[in-house]
Residue frames relative to the residue before (quaternion, step in Angstrom):
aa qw qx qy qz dx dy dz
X 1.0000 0.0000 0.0000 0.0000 0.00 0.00 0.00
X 0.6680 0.3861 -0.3797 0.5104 3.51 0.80 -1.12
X 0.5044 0.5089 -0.5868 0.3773 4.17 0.68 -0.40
X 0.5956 0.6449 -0.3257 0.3512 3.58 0.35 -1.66
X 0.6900 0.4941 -0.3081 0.4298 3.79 0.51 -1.57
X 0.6586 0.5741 -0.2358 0.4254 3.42 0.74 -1.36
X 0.7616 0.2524 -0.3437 0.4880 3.33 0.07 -1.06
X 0.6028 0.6264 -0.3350 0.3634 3.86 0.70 -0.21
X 0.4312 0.4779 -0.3049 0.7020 3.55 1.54 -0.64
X 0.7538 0.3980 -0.3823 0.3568 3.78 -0.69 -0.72
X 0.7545 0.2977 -0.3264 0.4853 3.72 0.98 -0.79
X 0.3965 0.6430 -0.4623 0.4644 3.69 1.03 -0.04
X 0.8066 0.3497 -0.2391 0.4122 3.55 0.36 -1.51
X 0.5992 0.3743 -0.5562 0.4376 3.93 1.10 -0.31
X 0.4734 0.7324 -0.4433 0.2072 3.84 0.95 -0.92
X 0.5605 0.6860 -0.3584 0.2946 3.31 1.54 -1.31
X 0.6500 0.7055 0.0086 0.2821 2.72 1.27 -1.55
X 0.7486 -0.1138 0.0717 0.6492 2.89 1.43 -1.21
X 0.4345 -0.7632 0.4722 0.0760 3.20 -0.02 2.16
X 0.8237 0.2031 -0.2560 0.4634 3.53 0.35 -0.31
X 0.1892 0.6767 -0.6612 0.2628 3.33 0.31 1.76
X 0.1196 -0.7544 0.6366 -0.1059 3.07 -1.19 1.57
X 0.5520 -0.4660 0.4504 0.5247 4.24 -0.80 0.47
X 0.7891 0.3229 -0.4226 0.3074 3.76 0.16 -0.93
X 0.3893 0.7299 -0.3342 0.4517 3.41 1.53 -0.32
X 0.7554 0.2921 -0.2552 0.5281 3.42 0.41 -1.07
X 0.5108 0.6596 -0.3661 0.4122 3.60 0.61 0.23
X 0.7432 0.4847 -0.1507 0.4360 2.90 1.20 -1.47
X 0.3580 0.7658 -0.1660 0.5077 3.22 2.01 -0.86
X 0.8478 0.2023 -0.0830 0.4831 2.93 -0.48 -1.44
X 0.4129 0.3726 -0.5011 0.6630 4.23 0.40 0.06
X 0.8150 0.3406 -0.3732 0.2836 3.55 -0.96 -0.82
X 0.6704 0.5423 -0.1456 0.4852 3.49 0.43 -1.59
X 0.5931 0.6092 -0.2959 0.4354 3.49 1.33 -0.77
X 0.6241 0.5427 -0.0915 0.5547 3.36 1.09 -1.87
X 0.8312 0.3249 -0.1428 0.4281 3.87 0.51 -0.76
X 0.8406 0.1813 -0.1215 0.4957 3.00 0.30 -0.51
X 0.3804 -0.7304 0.5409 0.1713 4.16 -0.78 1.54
X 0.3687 0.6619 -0.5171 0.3982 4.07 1.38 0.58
X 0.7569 0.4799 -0.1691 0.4102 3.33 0.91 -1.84
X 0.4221 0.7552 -0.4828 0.1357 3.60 1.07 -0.10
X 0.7443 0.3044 -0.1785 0.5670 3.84 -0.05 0.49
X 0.2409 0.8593 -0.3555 0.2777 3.48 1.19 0.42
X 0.2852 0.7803 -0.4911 -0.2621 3.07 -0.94 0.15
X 0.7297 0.0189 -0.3827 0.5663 2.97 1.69 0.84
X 0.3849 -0.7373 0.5546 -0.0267 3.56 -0.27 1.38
X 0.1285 0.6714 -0.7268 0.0674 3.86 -1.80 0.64
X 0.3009 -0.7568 0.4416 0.3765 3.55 -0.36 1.23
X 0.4451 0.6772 -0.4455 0.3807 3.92 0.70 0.10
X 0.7382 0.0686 0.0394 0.6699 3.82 1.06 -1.35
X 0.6709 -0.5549 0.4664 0.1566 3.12 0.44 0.65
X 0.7833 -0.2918 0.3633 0.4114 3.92 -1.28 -0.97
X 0.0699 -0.7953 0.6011 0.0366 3.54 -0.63 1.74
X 0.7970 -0.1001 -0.1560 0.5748 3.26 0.89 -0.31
X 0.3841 -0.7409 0.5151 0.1955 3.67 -1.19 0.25
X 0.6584 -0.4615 0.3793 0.4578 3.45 -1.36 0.86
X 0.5324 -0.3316 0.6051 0.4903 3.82 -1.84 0.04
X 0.8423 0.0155 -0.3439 0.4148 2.68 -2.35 1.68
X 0.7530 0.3567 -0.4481 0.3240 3.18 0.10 0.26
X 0.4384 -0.7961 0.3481 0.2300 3.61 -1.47 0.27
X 0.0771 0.8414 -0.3901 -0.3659 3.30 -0.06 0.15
X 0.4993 -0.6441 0.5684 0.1128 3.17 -1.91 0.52
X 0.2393 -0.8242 0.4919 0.1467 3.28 -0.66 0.50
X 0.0060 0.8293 -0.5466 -0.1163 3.92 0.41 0.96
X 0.4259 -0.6181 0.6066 0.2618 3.25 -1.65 0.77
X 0.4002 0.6765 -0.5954 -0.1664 3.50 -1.37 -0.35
X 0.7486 0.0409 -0.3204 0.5789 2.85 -0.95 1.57
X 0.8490 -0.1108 0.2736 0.4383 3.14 -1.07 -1.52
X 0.6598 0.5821 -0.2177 0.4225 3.50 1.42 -0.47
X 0.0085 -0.8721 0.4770 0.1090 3.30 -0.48 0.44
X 0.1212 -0.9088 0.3956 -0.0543 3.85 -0.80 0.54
X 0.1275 -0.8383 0.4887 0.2053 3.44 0.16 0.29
X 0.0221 0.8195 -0.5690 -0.0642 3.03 -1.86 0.84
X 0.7146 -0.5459 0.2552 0.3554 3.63 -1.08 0.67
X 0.1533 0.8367 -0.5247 -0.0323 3.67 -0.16 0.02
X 0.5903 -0.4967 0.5701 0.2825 3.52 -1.50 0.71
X 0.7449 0.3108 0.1013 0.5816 3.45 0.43 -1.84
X 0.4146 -0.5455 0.7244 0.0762 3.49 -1.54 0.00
X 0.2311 -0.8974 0.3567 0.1183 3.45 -0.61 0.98
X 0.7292 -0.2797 0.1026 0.6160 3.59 0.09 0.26
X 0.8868 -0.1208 -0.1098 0.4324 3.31 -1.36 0.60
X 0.5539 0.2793 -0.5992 0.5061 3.46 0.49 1.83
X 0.2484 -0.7232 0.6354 0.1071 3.29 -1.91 0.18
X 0.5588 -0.7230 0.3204 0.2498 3.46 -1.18 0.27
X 0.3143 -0.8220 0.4704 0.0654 3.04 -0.51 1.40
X 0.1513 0.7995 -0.5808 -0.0219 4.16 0.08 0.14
X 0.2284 -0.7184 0.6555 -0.0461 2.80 -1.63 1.45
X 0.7521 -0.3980 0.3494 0.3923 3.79 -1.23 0.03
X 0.7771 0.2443 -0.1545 0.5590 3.57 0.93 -0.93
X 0.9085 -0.0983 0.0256 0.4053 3.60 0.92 -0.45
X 0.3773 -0.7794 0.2920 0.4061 3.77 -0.37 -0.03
X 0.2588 -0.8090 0.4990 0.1721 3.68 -0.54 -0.07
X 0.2173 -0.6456 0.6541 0.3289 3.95 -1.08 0.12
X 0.0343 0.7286 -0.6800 -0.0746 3.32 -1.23 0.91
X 0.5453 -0.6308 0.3926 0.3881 3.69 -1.62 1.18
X 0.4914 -0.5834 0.5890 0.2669 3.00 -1.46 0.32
X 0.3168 -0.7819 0.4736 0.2528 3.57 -0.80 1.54
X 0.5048 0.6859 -0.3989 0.3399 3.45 0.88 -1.11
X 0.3760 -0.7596 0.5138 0.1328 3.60 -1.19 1.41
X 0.8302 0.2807 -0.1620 0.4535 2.77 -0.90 0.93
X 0.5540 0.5115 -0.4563 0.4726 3.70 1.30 0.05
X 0.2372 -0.6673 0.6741 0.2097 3.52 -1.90 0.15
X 0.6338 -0.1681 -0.1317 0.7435 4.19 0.63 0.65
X 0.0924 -0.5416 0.8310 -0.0867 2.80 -2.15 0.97
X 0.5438 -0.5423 0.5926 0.2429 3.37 -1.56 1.30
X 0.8481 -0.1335 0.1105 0.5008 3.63 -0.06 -0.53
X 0.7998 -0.4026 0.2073 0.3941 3.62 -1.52 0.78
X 0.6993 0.1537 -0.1725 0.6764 4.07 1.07 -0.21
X 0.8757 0.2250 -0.3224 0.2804 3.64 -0.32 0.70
X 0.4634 -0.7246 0.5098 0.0160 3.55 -0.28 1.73
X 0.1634 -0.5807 0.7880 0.1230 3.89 -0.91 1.33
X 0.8989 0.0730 -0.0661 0.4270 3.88 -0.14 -0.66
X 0.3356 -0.6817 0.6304 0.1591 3.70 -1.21 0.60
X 0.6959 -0.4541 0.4954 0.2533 3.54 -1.22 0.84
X 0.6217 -0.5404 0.3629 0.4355 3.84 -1.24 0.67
X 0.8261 0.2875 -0.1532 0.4597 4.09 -0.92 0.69
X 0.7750 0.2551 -0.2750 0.5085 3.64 1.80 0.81
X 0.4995 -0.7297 0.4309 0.1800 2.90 -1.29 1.12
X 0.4473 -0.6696 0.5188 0.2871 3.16 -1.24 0.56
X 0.2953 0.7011 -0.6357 0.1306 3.54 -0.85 0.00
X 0.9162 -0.0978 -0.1222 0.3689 3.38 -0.83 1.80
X 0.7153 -0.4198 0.1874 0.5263 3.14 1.32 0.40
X 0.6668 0.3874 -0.3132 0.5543 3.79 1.28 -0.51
X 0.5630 -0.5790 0.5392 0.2387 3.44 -1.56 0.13
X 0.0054 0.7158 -0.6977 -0.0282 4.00 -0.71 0.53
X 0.5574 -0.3995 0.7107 0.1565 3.30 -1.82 0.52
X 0.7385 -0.0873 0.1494 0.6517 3.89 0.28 -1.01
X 0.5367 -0.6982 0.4486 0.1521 2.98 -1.62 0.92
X 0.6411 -0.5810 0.2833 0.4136 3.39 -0.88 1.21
X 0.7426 -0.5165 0.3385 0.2594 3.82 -1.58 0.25
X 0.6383 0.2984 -0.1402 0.6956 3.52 0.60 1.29
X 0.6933 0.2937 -0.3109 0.5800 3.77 0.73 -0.29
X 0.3738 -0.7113 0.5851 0.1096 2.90 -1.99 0.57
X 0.4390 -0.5449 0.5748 0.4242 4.02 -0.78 0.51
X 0.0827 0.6071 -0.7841 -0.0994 3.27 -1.98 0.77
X 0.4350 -0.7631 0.4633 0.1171 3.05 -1.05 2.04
X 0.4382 0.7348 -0.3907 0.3396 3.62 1.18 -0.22
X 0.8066 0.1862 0.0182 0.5608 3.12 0.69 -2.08
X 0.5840 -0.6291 0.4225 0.2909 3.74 0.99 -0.35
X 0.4753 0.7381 -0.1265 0.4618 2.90 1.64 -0.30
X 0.3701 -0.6571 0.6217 0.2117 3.91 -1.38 1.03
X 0.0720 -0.7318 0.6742 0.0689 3.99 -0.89 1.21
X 0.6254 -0.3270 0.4988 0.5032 3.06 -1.66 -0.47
X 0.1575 -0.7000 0.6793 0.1541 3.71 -1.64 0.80
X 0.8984 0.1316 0.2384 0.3445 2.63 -2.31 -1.10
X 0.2514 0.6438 -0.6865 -0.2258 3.90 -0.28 -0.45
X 0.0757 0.7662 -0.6310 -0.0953 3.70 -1.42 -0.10
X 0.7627 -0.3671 0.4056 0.3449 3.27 -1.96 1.33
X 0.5629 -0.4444 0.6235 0.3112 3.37 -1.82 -0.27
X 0.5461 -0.6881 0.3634 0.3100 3.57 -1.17 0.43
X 0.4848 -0.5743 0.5336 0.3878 3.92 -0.41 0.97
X 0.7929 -0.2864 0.4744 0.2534 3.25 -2.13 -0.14
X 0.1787 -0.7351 0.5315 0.3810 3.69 -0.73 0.12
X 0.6318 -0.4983 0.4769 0.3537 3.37 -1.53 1.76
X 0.8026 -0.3338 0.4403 0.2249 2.62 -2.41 -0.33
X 0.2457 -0.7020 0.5698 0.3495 3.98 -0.69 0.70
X 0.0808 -0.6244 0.7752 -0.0521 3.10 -1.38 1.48
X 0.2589 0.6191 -0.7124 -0.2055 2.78 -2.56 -0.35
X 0.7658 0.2512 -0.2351 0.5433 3.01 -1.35 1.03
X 0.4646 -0.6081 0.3951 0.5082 3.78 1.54 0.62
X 0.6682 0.6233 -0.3138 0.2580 3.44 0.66 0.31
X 0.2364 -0.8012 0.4881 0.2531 3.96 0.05 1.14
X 0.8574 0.0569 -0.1375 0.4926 4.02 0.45 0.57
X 0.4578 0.5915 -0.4983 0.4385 3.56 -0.86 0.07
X 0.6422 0.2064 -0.1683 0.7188 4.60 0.90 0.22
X 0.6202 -0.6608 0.4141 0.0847 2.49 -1.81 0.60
X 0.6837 0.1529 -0.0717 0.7099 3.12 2.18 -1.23
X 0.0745 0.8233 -0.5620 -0.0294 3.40 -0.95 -0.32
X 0.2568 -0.8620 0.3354 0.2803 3.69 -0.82 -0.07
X 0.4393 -0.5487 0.6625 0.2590 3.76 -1.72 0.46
X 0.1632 -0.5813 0.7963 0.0353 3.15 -1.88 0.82
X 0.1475 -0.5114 0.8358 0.1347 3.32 -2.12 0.33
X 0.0156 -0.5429 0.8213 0.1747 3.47 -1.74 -0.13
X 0.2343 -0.5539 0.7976 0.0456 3.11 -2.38 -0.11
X 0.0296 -0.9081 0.3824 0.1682 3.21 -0.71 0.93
X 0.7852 -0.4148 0.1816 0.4224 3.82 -1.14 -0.11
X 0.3282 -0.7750 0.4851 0.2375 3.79 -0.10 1.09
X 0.6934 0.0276 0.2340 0.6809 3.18 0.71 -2.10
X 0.6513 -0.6061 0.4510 0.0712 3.08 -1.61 1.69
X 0.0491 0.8071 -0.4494 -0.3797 3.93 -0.13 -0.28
X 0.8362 -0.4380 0.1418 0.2981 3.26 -1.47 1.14
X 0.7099 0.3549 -0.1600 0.5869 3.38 1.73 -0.85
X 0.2666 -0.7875 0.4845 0.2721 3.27 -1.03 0.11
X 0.2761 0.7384 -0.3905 0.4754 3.49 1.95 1.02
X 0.5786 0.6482 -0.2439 0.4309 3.23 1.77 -1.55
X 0.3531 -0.6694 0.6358 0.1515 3.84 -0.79 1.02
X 0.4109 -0.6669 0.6006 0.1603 3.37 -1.31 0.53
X 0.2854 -0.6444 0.5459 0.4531 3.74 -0.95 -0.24
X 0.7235 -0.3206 0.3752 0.4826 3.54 -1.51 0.36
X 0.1166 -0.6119 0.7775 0.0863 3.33 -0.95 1.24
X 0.8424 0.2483 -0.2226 0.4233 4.23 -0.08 0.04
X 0.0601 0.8211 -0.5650 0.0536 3.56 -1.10 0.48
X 0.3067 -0.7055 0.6240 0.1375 3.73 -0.89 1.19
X 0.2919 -0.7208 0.6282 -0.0250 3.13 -1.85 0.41
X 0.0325 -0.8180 0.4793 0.3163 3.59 -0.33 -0.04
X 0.2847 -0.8566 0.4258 -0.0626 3.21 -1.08 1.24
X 0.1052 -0.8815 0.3811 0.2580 3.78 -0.31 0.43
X 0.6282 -0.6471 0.3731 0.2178 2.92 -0.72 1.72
X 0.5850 -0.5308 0.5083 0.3431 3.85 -1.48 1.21
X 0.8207 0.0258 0.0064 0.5707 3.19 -0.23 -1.43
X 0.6162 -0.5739 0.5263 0.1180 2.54 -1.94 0.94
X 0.8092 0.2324 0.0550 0.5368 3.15 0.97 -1.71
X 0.3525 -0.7819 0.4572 0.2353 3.11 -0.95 0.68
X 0.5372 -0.6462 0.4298 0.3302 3.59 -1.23 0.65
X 0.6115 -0.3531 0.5176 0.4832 3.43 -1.53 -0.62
X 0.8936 0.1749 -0.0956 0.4021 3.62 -0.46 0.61
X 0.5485 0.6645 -0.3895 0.3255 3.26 1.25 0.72
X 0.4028 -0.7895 0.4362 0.1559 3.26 -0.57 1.75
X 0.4530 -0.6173 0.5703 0.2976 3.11 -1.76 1.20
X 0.5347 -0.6649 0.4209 0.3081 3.51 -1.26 0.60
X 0.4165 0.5067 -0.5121 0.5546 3.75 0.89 0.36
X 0.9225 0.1445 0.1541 0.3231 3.21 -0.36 -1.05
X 0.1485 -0.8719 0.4573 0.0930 3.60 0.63 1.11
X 0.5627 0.6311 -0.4122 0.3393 3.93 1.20 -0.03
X 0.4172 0.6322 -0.3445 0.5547 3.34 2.09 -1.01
X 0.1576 -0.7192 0.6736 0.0646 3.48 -1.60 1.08
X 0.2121 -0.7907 0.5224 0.2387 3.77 -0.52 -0.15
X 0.2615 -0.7081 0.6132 0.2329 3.59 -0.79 0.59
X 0.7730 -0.4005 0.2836 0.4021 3.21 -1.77 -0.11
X 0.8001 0.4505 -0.2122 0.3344 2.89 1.00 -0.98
X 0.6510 -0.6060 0.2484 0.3838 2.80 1.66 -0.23
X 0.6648 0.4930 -0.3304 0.4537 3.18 1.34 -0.02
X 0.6990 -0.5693 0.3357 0.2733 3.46 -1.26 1.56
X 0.3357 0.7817 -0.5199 0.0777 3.62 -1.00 0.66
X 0.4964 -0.7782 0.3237 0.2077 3.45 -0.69 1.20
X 0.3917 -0.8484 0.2999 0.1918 3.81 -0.42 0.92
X 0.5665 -0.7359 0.2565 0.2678 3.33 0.19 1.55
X 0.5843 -0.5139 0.5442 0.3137 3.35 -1.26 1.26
X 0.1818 -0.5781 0.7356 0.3027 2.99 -1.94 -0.18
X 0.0428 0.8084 -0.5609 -0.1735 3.92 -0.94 0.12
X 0.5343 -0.5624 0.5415 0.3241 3.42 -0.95 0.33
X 0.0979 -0.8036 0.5348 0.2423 3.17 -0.97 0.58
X 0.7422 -0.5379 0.2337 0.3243 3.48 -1.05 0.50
X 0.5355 -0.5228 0.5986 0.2857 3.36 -0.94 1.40
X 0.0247 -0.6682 0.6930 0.2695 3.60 -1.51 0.78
C-alpha cells in the first residue's frame, strides 16, 4: 500500500505540471521521454521534469536529490548507503539508517561500514567490542585473546628481596583461556607491576634472599654464608 501511495504522489506532482495528463498522453510521454532523454532509461513511466515514476520489473527506483530538485531513477543495484526494498507493485531504494554503514541488507543490518569501522554483526564500531579483535584485512570484529581474571597481587619485592628498601614492586598476572585463531591477533596484558611499600625496611639476622634460601642477610645488609657444622673426629 505504502508502494502504491508513493508511486501515486509522484504522478500527481508531475500532473501539477501538466494539467492535461491523459492515459494516451502518458503513452505518448513515455515513448518520447524514453528516446530523449538517458534519465528515463529503465522506465516505465518517465517525465523529463521528475524523471522515473515507476520502473520496469527488477529494477529499483531511486530517487536522487540535487539541490532542491528531486528525480527518480531506475537502477539494477542501489547505491551506497541504500538497499533494495521490493514490493508487489514495484521496487524502491531505501537509505540505510544504521550509522556509519555504506550498504546494508536491510534497514538494521550493515554488510560493510564506512572507511575507519568495523563490522561486527551488522552494526559499525570505531573499536571492537570487549573480547573481540580488529581484522585489518576484512575490517571486520573476530574472535580474540580470551583471558582468566586477574590473580591476587604477589609479594612486594625488590632485587628478589622482601626488605632491605623502602619501595619496591608486586605483580598479578591472569592467564590465557582461549588462544586467538591468528597468531597476528595481540593478546591483552596477561601481567602487571605496581609500586609498593615494602613492610620492612630493614633486614633481620637471617633473612633469606629469595633466589637462594642458603644466602643469609645481616643487618646491615651485607651478604654472608651460614656456617657448616662438622663433626669432629672420633679419636
Amino acid at each position: 500500500m505504502q508502494f502504491r501511495l508513493f508511486s501515486l504522489a509522484l504522478i500527481v506532482l508531475n500532473c501539477v505540471d501538466h494539467s492535461h495528463c491523459q492515459p494516451h498522453h502518458w503513452k505518448r510521454s513515455k515513448r518520447a521521454s524514453n528516446a530523449a532523454s538517458p534519465i528515463c532509461r529503465g522506465c516505465a513511466f518517465c517525465s523529463n521534469d521528475n524523471g522515473c515514476l515507476t520502473c520496469q520489473p527488477r529494477l529499483f527506483l531511486f530517487l536522487r536529490r540535487e539541490g532542491m530538485r528531486q528525480y527518480g531513477e531506475c537502477l539494477h543495484a542501489c547505491p551506497p548507503g541504500f538497499y533494495g526494498l521490493r514490493g508487489p507493485d514495484f521496487s524502491i531504494c531505501s537509505r540505510c539508517r544504521l550509522e556509519n554503514c555504506e550498504f546494508c541488507f536491510s534497514k538494521d543490518f550493515c554488510t560493510k561500514c564506512r572507511a575507519g569501522q568495523y563490522l561486527h554483526r551488522g552494526r559499525c564500531f570505531e573499536e571492537c567490542p570487549a573480547g573481540l579483535a580488529p581484522l585489518e584485512d576484512s575490517m571486520e570484529c573476530g574472535d580474540g585473546c580470551e583471558v582468566g581474571p586477574w590473580s591476587d597481587w604477589g609479594t612486594c619485592t625488590r632485587r628478589n628481596r622482601t626488605c632491605g628498601f623502602k619501595w619496591g614492586l608486586e605483580t598479578r598476572t591472569r592467564p590465557i583461556v582461549k588462544k586467538p585463531p591468528r597468531d597476528s591477533i595481540p593478546c591483552p596484558t596477561i601481567a602487571e607491576s605496581r609500586r609498593c611499600r615494602m613492610p620492612k625496611r630493614h633486614c633481620r639476622k637471617g633473612k633469606c634472599d629469595l633466589r637462594n634460601p642458603k644466602l643469609t642477610w645481616k643487618t646491615n645488609g651485607a651478604r654472608t654464608r651460614p656456617l657448616r657444622s662438622t663433626a669432629s673426629p672420633t679419636g
